[in-house]
C-alpha positions in Angstrom: 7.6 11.4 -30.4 6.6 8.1 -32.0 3.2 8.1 -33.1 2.7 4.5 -32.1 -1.2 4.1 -31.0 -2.0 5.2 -34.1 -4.9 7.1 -33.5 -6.5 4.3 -31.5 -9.7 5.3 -29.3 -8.5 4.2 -25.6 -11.0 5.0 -22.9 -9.5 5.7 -19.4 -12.0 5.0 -16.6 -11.8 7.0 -13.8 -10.0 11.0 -13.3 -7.2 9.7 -11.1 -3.8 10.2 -10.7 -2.9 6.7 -12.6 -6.1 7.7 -15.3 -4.6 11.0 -16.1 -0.5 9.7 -16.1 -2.1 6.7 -18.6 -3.8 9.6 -21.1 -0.9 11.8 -21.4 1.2 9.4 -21.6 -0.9 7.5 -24.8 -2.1 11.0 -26.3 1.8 12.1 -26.3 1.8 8.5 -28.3 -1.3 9.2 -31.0 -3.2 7.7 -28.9 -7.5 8.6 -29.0 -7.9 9.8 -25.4 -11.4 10.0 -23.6 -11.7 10.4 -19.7 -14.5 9.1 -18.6 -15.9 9.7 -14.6 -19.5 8.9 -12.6 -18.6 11.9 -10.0 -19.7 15.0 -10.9 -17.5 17.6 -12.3 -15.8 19.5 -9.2 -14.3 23.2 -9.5 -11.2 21.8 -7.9 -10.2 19.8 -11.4 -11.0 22.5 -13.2 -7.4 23.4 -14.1 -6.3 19.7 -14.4 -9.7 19.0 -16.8 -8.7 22.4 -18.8 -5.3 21.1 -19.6 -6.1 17.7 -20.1 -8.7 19.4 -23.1 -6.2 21.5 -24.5 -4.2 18.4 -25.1 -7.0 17.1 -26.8 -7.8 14.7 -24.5 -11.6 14.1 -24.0 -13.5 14.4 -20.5 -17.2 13.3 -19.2 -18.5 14.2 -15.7 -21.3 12.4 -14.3 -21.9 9.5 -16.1 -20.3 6.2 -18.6 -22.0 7.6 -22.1 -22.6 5.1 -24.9 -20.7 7.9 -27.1 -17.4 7.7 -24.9 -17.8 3.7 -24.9 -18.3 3.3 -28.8 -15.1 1.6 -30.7 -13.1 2.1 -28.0 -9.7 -0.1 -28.2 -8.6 -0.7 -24.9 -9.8 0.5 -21.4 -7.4 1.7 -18.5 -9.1 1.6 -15.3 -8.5 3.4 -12.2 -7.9 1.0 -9.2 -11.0 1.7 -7.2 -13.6 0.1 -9.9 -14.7 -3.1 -9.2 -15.2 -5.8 -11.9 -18.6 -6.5 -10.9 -19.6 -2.6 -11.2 -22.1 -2.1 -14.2 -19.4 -0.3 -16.1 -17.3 -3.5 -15.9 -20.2 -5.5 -17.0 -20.6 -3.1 -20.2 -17.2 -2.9 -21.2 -17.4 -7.2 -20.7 -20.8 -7.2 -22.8 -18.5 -5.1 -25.7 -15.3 -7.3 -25.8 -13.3 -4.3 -24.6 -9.6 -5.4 -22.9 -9.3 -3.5 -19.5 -5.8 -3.0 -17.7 -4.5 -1.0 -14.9 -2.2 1.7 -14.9 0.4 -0.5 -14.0 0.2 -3.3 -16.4 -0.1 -0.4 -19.3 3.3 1.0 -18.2 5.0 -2.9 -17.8 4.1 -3.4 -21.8 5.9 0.1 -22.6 8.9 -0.1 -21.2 11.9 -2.7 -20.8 12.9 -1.3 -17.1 12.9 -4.2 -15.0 10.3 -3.7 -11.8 10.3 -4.9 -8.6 7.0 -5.5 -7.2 5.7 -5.3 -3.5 1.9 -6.5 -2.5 0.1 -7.3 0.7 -2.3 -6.7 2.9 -0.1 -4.7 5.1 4.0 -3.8 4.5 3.8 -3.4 1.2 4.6 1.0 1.3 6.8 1.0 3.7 9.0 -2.1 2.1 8.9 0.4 -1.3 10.3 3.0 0.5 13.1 1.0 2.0 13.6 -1.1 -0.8 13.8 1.9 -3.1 15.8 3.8 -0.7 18.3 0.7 -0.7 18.7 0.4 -4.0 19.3 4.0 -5.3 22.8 3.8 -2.7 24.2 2.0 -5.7 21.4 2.1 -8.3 18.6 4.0 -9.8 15.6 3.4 -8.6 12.1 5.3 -8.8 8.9 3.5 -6.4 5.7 3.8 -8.3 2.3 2.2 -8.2 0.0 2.6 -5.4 2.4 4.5 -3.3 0.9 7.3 -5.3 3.3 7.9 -8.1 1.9 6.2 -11.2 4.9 4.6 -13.6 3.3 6.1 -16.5 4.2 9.4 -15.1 7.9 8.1 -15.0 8.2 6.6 -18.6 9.2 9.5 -20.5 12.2 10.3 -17.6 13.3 7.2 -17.7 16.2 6.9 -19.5 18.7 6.3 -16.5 16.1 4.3 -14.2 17.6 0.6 -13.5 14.5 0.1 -11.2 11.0 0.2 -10.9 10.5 -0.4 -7.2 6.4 -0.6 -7.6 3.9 -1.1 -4.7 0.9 -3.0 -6.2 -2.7 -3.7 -4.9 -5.0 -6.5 -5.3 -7.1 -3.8 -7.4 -4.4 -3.3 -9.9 -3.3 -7.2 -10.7 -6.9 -7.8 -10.9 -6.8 -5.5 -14.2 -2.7 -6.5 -15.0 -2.7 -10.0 -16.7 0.7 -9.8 -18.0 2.9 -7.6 -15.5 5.8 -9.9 -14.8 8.3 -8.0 -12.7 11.7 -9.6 -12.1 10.9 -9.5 -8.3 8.0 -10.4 -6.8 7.2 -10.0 -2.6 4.1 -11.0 -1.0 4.6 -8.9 2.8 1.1 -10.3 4.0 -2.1 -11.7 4.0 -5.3 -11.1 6.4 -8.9 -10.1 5.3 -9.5 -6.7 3.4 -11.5 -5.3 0.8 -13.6 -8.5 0.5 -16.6 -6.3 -0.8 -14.6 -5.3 -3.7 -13.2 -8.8 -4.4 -16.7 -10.5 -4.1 -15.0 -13.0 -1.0 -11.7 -13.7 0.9 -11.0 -16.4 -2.0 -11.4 -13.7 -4.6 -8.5 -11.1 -3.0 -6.3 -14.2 -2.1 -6.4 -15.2 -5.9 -5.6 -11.5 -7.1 -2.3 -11.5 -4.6 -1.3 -15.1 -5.8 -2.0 -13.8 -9.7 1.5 -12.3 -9.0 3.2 -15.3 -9.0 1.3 -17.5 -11.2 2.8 -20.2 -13.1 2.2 -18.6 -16.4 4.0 -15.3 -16.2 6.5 -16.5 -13.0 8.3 -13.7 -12.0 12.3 -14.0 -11.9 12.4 -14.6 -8.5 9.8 -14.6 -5.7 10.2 -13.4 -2.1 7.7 -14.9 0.4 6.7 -13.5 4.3 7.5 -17.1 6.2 6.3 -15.7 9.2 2.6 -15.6 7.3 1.0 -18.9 7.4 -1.1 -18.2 4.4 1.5 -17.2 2.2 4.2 -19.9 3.7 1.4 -22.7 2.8 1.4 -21.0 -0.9 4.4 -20.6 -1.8 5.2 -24.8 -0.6 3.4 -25.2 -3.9 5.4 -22.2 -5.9 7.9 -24.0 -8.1 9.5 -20.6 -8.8 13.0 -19.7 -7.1 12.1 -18.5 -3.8 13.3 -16.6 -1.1 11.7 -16.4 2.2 11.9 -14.0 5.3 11.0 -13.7 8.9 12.6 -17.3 9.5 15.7 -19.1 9.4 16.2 -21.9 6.2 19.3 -23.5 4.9 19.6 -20.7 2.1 18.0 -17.9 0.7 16.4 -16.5 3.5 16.4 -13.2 5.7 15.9 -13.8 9.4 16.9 -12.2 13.1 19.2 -14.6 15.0 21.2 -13.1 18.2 19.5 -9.3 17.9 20.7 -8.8 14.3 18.8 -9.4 10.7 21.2 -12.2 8.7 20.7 -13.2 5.1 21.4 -16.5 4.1 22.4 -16.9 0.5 21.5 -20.0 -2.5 25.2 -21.4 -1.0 24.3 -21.2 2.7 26.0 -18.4 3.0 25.1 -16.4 5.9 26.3 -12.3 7.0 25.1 -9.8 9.6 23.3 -7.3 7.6 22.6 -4.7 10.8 22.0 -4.9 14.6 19.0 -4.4 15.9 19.7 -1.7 18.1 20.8 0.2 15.0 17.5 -0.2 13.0 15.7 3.1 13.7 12.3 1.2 12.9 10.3 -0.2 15.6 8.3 -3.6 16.0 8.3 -6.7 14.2 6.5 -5.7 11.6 9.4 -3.6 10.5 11.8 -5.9 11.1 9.7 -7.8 8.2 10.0 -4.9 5.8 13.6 -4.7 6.6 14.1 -8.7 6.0 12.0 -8.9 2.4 14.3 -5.1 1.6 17.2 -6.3 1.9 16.6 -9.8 -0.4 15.7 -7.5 -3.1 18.7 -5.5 -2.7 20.8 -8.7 -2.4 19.3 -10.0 -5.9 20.1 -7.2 -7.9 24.1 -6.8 -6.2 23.7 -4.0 -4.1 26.6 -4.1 -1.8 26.2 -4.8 1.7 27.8 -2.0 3.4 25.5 0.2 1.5 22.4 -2.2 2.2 23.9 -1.5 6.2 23.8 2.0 5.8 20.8 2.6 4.2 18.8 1.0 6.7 20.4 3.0 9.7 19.5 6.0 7.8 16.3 5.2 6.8 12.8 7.1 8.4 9.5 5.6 8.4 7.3 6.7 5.5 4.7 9.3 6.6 1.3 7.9 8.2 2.9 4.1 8.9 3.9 4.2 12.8 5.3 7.9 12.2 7.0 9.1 15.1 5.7 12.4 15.7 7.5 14.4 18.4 7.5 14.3 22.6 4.5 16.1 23.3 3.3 17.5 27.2 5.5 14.5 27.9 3.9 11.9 25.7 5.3 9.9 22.7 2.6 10.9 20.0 2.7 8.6 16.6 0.6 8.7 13.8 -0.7 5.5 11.9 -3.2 6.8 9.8 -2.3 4.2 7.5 -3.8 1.3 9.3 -7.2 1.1 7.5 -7.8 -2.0 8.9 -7.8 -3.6 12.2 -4.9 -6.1 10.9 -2.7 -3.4 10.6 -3.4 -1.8 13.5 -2.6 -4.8 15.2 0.3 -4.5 13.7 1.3 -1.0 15.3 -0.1 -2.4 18.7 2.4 -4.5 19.1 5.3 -2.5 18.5 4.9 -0.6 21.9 5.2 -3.6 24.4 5.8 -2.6 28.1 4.6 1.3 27.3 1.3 2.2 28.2 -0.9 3.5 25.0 -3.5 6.1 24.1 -5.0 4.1 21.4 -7.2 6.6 19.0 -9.3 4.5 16.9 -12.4 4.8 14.3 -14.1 6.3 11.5 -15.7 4.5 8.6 -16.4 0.5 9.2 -15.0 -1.9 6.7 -17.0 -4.9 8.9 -14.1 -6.8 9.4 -13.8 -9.5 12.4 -12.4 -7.4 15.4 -12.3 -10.6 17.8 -8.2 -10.2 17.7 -8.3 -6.6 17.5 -9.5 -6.5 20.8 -8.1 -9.2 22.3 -4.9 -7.3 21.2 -5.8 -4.1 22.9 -6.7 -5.8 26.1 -3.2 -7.1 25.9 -1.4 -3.9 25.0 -3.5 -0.5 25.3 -4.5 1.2 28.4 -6.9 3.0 27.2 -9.1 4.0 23.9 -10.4 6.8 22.3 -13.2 5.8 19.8 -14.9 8.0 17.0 -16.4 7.8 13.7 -18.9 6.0 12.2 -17.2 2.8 13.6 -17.5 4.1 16.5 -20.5 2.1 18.3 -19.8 -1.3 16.7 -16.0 -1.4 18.0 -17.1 -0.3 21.7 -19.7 -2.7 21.2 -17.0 -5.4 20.7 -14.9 -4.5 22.8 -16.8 -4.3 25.6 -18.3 -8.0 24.5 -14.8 -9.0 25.1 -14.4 -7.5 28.2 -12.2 -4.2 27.7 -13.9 -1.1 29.5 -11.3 1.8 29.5 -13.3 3.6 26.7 -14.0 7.1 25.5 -16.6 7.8 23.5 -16.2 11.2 21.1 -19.4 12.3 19.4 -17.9 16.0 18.7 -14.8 16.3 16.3 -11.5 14.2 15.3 -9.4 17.0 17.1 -12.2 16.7 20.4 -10.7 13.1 20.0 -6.9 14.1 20.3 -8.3 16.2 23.2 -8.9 13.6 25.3 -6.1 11.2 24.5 -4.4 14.1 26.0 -5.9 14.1 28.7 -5.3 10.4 29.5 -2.2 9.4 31.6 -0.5 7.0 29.5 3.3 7.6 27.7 2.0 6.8 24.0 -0.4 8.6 21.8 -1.2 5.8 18.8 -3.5 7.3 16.4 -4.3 3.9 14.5 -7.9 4.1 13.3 -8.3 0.4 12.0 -10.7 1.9 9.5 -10.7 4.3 6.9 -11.1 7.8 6.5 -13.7 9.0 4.7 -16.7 10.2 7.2 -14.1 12.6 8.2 -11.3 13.0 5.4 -10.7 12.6 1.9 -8.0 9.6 2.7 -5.7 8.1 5.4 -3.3 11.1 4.4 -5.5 14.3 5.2 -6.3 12.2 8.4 -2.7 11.7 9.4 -1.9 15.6 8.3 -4.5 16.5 10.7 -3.7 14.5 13.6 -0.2 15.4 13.1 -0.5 19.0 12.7 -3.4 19.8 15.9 -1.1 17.6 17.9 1.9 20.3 17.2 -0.5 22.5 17.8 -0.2 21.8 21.5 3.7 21.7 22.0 
């Protein structure tokens, strides 16, 4: 192995999944590796933290210590610290560079990567794009879909592909990442607390397609008003989905998804009765998949086939099973009223069980609700969140409420015991009064739900 860090003091910020792939990856390199986390040490790492030591790799529980941030070369950064956390400010104070994950794997490796962001979309377009590809290619998905590309460098040798799903947390910390494709699925309010403002996390999804490190080509949501408006000014070459243009474009004309190419070329791509994903939204994903397929050559036939046999990734409008006579689907995902919006309107003309709650992000829910008085029977509220969205709710004149002050399964209870066809569990929140993440919470649902087959 090529010793090319050279002995170099890098300082990883956070014990994640992306903070660990980063040190073994730059101490198999000669890299100077030193882990440094403000949670206290847990027995649960305790294997991961022995191993990592062995290595020679450096840990700290509990605290940022002057020691750990002394001569330190670069920083890598776990996606959840924000830059306006007194760590940030230190490392700003010392001159140190921070990056993500992501932007430390882009500068290692000559693998072209395909890039998905937004608000909503952005996993389940991976997937499918990923899936697509690897009929003809090979493709690994990486990024915030869990599996860092750090982890993926050293196995690289016959990847074409780097189908990576990025967050506004990690292009906040990637200056340079330049992938040869670049989608924007969405835009609508989230993690504004992190960003400092709605400006702030608009800006970190537009760094992706600034002027200065343009990616090859750029694939744009035309369906989104914010990003249609943005990418009028993007001087890049563009494709758009969702609506019908002269050329390069994806769009649904006469129940089927078409793609238009730079000629004006149009071809059926698949019906719609043969897309085994529900609602518009992933229609969308299937529109912005298929352009990414279609700029690197993947033939169409396989593009077809791929999407017929493609499932929907866990926790994003999972079909579950038929259950005492009820559709049950599990949307764990949607960690934010947009989203479940989202999943609301994929079930027009059924009546819904909606099962929402748990901890607030203080959104606006004036559409949310206007949305369930449109499409959901009745709701099942708990959580933290709990109050404020029956408060709202209620303020906009929706009254088929339950309240649950016990337990998230007393919750699926009584969704069971409501008369509609559809079980939704689609918190618009996140997790973590209850859960460790969006995917314990969907495991749960999924599995007491089973339970009563």
């Amino acid at each position: 192995m090529k010793r090319k860090w050279f002995d170099k003091k890098v300082l990883i910020l956070g014990l994640s999944k992306s903070g660990i792939a980063a040190a073994k990856y730059l101490n198999e390199r000669g890299a100077d590796c030193f882990i440094t986390e403000n949670k206290p040490f847990e027995e649960k790492n305790a294997q991961t933290v022995k191993e990592l030591n062995e290595e020679g790799i450096k840990t700290e529980f509990g605290r940022h210590s002057d020691e750990f941030m002394q001569d330190v070369y670069l920083a890598v950064t776990s996606p959840g610290i924000p830059p306006k956390s007194e760590l940030m400010q230190k490392l700003k104070e010392k001159n140190i560079q921070v990056i993500s994950e992501i932007e430390l794997a882009y500068l290692e490796t000559q693998i072209p990567f395909i890039a998905i962001t937004g608000t909503n979309g952005k996993t389940t377009t991976t997937e499918l794009t990923n899936f697509i590809i690897n009929k003809q290619y090979h493709a690994e998905k990486c990024g915030n879909i869990g599996i860092p590309p750090c982890s993926l460098l050293d196995k690289s040798k016959d990847t074409d592909y780097f189908v990576c799903e990025v967050s506004s947390f990690q292009l906040t910390y990637s200056p340079s990442f330049r992938p040869q494709i670049a989608v924007w699925m969405t835009f609508t309010p989230d993690h504004i607390d992190w960003h400092g403002g709605l400006d702030k996390y608009f800006e970190a999804k537009a760094s992706l397609f600034a002027a200065d490190k343009m990616p090859g080509f750029a694939v744009f949501n035309a369906q989104d008003e914010k990003i249609f408006e943005f990418a009028q000014n993007y001087g890049g070459e563009k494709y758009f989905f969702g609506k019908e243009f002269d050329q390069n474009c994806a769009y649904i004309k006469d129940e089927a998804i078409y793609f238009k190419n730079g000629k004006g070329e149009a071809e059926k791509i698949v019906d719609i009765k043969d897309v085994p994903l529900v609602g518009n939204h992933n229609y969308q994903n299937i529109m912005a998949s298929l352009i990414c397929a279609k700029l690197i050559g993947v033939e169409t036939q396989k593009i077809t086939d791929a999407i017929k046999e493609f499932k929907a990734p866990e926790h994003r409008c999972e079909f579950v099973a038929n259950i005492q006579g009820k559709d049950v689907y599990n949307d764990s995902k949607a960690t934010n009223p947009e989203a479940a919006i989202v999943a609301l309107k994929s079930f027009g003309g059924r009546s819904v069980t909606l099962i929402a709650g748990g901890t607030d992000k203080n959104t606006d829910l004036t559409e949310f609700c206007e949305t369930v008085k449109k499409y959901v029977n009745h709701v099942v509220l708990l959580g933290l969140a709990k109050e404020r969205f029956e408060s709202e709710l209620r303020k906009n004149g929706y009254d088929n409420i339950t309240m649950v002050a016990g337990s998230f399964q007393d919750g699926v209870d009584k969704a069971f015991e409501l008369p509609d066809e559809v079980i939704l569990l689609s918190p618009a929140c996140s997790s973590y009064d209850m859960f460790s993440g969006y995917e314990e919470r969907g495991r749960v649902f999924k599995e007491y739900a089973l339970s009563k087959k």
